[in-house]
N, C-alpha and C positions, 0 to 999 in steps of 0.2 A: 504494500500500500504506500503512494507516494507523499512526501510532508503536506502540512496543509498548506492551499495555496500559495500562493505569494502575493500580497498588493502592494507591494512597491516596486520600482522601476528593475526589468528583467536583466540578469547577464546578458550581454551583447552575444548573440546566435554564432559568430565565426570564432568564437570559443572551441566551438564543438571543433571532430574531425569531417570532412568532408566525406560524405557520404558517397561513395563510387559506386556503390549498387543504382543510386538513383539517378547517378547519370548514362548509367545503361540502360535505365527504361525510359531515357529521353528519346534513347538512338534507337532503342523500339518501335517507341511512336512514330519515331521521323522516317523508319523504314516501311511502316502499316500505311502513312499519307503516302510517300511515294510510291508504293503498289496499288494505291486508289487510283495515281492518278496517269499509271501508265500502265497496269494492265487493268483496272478492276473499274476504268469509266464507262458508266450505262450512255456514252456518248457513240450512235452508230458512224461506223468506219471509222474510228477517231486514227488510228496509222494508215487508214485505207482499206486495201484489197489483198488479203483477206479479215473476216473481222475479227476480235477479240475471244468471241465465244469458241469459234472455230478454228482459228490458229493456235490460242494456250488457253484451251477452257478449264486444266486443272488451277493456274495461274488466274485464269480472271474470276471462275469462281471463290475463292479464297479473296482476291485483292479490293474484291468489290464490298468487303467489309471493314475496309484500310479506312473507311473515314473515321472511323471508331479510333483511330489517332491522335484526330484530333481532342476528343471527350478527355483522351489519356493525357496528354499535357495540359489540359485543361487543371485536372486531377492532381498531377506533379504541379502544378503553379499554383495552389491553393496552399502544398507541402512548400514550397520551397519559398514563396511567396512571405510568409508568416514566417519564416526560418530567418528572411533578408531582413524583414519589419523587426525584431526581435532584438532589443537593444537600441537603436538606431531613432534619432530623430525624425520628425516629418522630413525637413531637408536634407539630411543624411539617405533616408529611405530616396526620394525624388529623385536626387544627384546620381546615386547610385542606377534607376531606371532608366533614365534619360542615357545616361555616359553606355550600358547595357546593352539598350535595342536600337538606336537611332544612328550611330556613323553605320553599322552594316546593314538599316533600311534602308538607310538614302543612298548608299550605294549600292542596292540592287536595284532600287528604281533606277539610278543614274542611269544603269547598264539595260536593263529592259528598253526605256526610252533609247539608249544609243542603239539598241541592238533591231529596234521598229522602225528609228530612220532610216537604218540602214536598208533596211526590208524594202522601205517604199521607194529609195533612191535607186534600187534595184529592180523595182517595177512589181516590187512583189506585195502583199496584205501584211502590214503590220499586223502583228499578235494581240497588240497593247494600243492604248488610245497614249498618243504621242503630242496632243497641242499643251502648248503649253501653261493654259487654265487649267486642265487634269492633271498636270504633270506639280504645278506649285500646289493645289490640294492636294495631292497625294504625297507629298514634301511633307506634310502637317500628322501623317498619317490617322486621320479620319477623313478621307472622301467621303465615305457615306453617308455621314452626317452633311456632306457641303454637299452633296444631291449629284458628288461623282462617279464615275468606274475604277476600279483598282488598276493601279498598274501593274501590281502584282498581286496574281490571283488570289493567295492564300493569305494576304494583308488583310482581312476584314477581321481574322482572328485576334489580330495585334489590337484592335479599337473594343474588341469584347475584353481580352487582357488591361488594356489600359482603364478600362472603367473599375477594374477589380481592384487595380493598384490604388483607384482613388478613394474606394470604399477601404481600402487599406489605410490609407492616408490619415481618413477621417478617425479611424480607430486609434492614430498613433497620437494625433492632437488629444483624441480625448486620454490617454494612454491604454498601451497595453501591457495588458496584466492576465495571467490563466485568467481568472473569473469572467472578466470582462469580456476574451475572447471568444469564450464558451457562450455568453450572454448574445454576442453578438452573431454568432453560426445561427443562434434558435432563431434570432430575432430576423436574421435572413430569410431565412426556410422557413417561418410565418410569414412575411410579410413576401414573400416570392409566391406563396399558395395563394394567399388572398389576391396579390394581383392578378393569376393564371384564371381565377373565380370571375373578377369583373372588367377581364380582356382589357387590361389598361395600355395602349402600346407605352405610353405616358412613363407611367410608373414602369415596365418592363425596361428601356432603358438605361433603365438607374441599377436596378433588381439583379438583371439578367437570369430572369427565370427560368431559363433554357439550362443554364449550365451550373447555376447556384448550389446546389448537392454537390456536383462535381469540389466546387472551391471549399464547401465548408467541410466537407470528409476530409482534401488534403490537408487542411487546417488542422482539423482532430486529429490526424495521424501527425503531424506536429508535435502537439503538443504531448499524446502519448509518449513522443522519441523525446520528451526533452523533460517531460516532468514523471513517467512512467504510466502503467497500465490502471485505470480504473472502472469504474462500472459507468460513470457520469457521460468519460469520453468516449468509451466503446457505442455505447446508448445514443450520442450526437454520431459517430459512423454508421452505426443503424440507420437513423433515421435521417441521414442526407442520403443514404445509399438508396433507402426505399423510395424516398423524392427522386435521384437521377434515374431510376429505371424504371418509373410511372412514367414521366414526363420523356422519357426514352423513344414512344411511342412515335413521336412526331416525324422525329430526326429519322428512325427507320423509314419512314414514309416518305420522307424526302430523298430518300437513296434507293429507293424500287424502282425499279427498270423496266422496260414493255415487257408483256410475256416470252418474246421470242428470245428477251438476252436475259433471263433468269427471273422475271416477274418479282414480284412484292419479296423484299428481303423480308427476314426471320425476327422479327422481336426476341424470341426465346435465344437465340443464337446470338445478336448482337449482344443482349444481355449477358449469357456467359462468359463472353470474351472480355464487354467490358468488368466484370466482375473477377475474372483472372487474373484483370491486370490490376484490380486493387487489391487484389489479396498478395501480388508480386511487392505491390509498396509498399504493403505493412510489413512485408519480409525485410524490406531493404531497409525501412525506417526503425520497425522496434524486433526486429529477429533475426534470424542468422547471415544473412544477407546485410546486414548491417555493418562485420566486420571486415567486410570484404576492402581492401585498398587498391586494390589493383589501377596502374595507371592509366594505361592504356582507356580503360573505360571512362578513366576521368576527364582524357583528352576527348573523346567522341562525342563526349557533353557537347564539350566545347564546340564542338562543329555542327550541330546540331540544331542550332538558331541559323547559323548562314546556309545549309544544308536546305532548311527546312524553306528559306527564301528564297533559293535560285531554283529548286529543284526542277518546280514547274516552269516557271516565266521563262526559264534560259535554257536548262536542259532538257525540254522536250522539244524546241527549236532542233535542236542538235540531233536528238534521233530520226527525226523528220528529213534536216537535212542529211541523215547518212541513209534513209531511204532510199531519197530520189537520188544520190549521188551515186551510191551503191548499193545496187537494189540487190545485188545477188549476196550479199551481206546477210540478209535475211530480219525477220523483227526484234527476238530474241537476242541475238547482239549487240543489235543497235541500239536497245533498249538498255542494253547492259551496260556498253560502251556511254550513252546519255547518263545512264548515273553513275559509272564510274569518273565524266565530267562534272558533273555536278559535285562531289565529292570531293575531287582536287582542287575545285576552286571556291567550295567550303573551307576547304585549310588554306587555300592561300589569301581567301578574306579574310581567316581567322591570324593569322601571322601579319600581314601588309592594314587591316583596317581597323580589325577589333581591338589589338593588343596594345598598338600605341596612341590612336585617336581615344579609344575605352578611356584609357591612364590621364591620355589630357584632357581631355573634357570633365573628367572626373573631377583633375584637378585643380581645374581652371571655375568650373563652377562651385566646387566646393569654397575656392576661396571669395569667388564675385557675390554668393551667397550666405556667406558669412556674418556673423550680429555685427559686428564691427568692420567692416572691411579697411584694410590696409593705409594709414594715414589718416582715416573718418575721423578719430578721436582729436587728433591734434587740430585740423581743419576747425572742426566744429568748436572746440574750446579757443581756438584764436578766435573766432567770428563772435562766439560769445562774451569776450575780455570786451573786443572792440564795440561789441555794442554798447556793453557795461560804462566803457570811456565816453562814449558820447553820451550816455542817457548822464551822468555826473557832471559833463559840461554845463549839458542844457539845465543842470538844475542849478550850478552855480551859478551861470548868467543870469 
């Protein structure tokens, strides 16, 4: 049984060891979306002639439940989410977001847009909308809110993510503490049902009642790894779990296919797989899989966000063009070859963009954000002497 609570201000989370187990189920996820979206899309002839079901039907059968990847990082961003929050500042938490996802989005946009002029200079269809009102909204990363198209297809997830951070946010101002966070999972998962009750888009939003279980189980499993097992927060994984897999319903629905390329996917089936993959997390976070340090998996984390944003936008260009280029190649290669690109130049955005723009934005905003910034003090107490001087003028005159 673990001490009672804590209400005052937590140990800072990068205390802990770095968890390598759960950066292997990053590179899960990012393998189940990649199989979504080159062999398992209910998209007909999406490589052509022949189609998907018929060229690697064992392959598309299986991949075509890869969107369930997404749900998983979803899952993992709740866990690791509350891991980053934990100790840390509102601005501390933000700086650290910001410095995180945005030099390697705006450089995969960069590269989508160069790679769609190219296209049309070429005479050929851009992939991506290329003018430059879409391209400075998608800079911002929420087009969809400014009533744009993604430039990169799998961007829409980053504006669901970022709304979580800012419900994280608000958590940090008011602090976080177990009770609190525990408090605030229910208050979720209530206040996420009652929306789904009176269809609010409004309220949804805010809520994100689509994926809300998802966040608040990663959070329990959190807190389980960090303050130990009890009945309170297994009972909060319970019942986010039975929220994500009512509301589960939808999402399968939106990934059902005409009858001819494998009709209505499985409820029961997307279910167990997502539920595998959280019984993988509580492995990696409070059980045996916990100890594990291995590096290797802790680098594939790492690649794992720029992975996850070229994969599509850039490397299915690439197996398309090794198609047409070389057609006796075949799909299965090329396919293979397209993400063994993508991959290579997930490490080399992770080496050339992450690693040094990350550090200085880090720590260029950490300091321009700072209570006092640099000189502030001395500036502000001269202006206030010299004010002092002349207010004592004018009164001696």
């Amino acid at each position: 049984m673990p001490e009672p609570a804590p209400t005052h201000e937590p140990t800072p989370a990068r205390a802990l060891p770095r968890l390598a187990a759960v950066d292997g189920l990053r590179l899960v996820a990012a393998v189940a979306v990649a199989a979504y979206h080159y062999v398992g899309t209910p998209t007909p002839h999406f490589w052509g002639r022949p189609d998907l079901p018929q060229a690697l039907p064992m392959l598309y059968t299986t991949g075509r439940y890869g969107w369930l990847g997404v749900e998983a990082f979803f899952l993992i961003s709740g866990f690791a989410i509350c891991m980053s929050c934990w100790g840390r500042s509102p601005v501390q938490f933000t700086v650290s977001r910001i410095a995180r996802l945005f030099p390697l989005y705006w450089c995969s946009v960069i590269l989508v847009v160069a790679l769609g002029l190219v296209a049309e200079l070429s005479g050929m269809r851009s992939g991506a909308p290329t003018d430059v009102r879409t391209v400075l909204g998608n800079l911002t990363m929420a087009p969809g809110p400014l009533g744009l198209d993604t430039v990169d297809g799998v961007a829409w997830t980053l504006w669901v993510e970022a709304r979580f951070y800012l419900l994280m946010t608000v958590m940090l101002f008011v602090g976080l503490t177990y009770r609190r966070t525990i408090a605030f999972c229910g208050a979720w998962l209530t206040l996420a049902a009652i929306t789904r009750e009176l269809h609010s888009t409004v309220l949804d939003e805010f809520l994100l009642t689509q994926y809300a279980g998802l966040f608040t189980a990663g959070i329990a499993l959190y807190l389980i790894h960090r303050f130990g097992h009890n009945l309170a927060l297994w009972l909060l994984v319970g019942f986010s779990w039975c929220y994500t897999l009512t509301v589960l319903s939808g999402r399968v629905a939106e990934h059902s296919a005409a009858p001819g390329r494998g009709g209505a996917q499985s409820w029961g089936v997307s279910a167990a797989l997502l539920t595998a993959f959280l019984v993988l997390l509580a492995l990696a976070a409070t059980g045996p899989l916990a100890r594990l340090r291995t590096r290797w998996l802790i680098y594939a984390g790492a690649l794992t966000y720029p992975f996850y944003l070229v994969h599509q936008s850039l490397g299915i260009p690439v197996v398309r063009g090794l198609l047409k280029a070389v057609p006796r190649l075949g799909l299965l290669p090329s396919i293979t070859l397209g993400l063994l690109f993508s991959l290579l130049l997930a490490a080399l955005l992770n080496r050339v963009v992450d690693a040094p723009l990350g550090r200085l934005l880090r720590r260029r905003l950490s300091r321009d954000l700072a209570a006092r910034p640099d000189g502030a003090p001395e500036r502000r107490n001269a202006a206030e002497r010299q004010t002092r001087r002349g207010l004592s003028a004018r009164l001696e005159a």
